[in-house]
C-alpha positions in Angstrom: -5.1 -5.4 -11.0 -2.1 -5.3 -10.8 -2.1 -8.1 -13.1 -4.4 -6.5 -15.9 -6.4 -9.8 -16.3 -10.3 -9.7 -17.0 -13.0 -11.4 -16.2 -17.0 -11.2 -16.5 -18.6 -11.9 -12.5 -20.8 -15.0 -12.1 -22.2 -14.4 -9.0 -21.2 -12.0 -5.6 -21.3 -14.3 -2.5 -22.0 -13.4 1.1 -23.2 -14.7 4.3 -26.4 -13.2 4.2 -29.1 -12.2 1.5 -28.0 -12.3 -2.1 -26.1 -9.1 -3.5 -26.1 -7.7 -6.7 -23.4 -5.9 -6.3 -20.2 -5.9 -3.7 -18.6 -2.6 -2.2 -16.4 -1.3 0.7 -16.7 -2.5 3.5 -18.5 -5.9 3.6 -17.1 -9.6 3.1 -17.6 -10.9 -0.3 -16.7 -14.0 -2.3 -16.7 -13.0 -6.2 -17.4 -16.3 -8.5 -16.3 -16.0 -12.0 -17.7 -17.2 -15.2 -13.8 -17.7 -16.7 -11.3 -18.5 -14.2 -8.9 -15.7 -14.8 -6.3 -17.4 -12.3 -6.1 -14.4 -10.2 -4.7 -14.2 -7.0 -4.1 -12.9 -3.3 -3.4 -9.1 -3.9 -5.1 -8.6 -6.8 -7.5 -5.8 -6.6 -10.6 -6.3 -8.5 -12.6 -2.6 -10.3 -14.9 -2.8 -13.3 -14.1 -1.9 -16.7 -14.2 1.7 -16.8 -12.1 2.4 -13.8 -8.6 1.4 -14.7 -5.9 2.1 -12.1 -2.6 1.9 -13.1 -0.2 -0.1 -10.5 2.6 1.5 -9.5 6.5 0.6 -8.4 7.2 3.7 -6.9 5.6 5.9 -4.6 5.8 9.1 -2.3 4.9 8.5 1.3 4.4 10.0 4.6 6.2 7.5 7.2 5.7 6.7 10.8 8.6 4.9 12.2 7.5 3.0 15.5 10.4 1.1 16.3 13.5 2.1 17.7 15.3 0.2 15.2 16.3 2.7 12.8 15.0 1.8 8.7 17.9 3.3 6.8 17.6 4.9 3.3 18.1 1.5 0.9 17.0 -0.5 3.6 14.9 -3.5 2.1 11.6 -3.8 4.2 8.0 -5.1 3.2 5.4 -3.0 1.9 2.0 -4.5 2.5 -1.2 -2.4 1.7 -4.6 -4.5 1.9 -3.7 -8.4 0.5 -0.6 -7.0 -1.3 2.4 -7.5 -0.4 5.6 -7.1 -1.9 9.4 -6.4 -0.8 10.7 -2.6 -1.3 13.0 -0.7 -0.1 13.6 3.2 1.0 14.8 5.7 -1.5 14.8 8.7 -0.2 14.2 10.3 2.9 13.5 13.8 1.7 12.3 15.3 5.2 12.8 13.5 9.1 10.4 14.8 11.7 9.9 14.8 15.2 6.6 13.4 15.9 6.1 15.0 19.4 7.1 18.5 18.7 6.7 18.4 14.9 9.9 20.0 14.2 12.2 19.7 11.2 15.1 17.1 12.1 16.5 17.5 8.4 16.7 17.2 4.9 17.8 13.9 2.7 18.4 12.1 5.9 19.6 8.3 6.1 17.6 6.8 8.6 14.2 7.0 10.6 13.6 5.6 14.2 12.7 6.3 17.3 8.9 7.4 16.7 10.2 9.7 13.6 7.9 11.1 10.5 9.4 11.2 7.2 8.6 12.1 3.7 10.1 9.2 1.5 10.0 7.5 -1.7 10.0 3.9 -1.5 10.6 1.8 -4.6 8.5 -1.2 -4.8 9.9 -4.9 -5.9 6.5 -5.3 -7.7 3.9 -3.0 -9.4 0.8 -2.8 -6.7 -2.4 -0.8 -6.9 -2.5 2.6 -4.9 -4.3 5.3 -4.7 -3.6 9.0 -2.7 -5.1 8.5 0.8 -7.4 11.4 0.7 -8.8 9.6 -2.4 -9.2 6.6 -1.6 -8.2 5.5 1.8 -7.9 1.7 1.6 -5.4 1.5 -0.7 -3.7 4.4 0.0 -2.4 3.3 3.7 -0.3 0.7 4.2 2.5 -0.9 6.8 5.9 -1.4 6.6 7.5 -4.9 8.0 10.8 -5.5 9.3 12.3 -8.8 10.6 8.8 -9.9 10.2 7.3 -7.3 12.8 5.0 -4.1 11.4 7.6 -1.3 12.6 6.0 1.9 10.5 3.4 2.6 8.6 2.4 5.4 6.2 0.2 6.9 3.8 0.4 7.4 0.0 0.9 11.3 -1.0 1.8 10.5 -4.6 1.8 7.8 -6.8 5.2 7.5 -9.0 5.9 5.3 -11.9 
């Protein structure tokens, strides 16, 4: 995923004993029997489990920089090995991160060491999950002038 391709596994490699089978958390290589000409970002689940990828999603935002990131702002989304441009749609809620207080509603911009509740449209369709689902591919950092100036978490997946 995202691509949709398929593929039947050859072998699972590792630098150590032989695995049957791969999962969270360890380094593997995956050898397949086709080549299925996949590439960096694509995530790989077995045949029942069938994400869908996703070009839009609702966030939670950390801004870290004092830079603001202004609603339409394009920025780079990267979550695990994908990456893809995006930009910010909406800013539905801006919050202080110290005192946790509201700062308002449909604002234009974060900075400063702000929260926000956004949407962010993505360039290209990427897998994602919720965060309290699945963790891994529901966090993710946002890159600006090529420095990581927020971060976030997935709340819900769009469209």
């Amino acid at each position: 995923m995202p691509s949709g391709k398929t593929a039947k596994i050859a072998s699972i490699e590792n630098f150590g004993p032989e695995l049957s089978e791969a999962y969270a958390g360890i380094s593997t290589g995956v050898v397949f029997e086709n080549d299925p000409n996949v590439g960096r970002g694509e995530v790989v689940c077995g045949s029942e489990i069938s994400p869908e990828p996703k070009t839009r999603i609702n966030a939670n935002v950390f801004w870290m920089s004092n830079e603001p990131v202004k609603k339409g702002e394009k920025i780079i989304y990267k979550s695990t090995t994908q990456e893809t441009g995006c930009k910010i749609g909406k800013i539905e809620r801006k919050i202080n991160s110290s005192t946790l207080e509201l700062l308002g509603t449909d604002s234009d911009e974060l900075s400063g060491l702000e929260a926000g509740e956004v949407s962010i449209e993505l360039e290209k369709p990427v897998v994602v999950d919720n965060f309290n689902e699945i963790p891994p591919t529901g966090r993710f950092v946002l890159i600006k002038d090529g420095i990581v100036q927020g971060g976030g978490i997935v709340a819900h997946k769009r469209g």
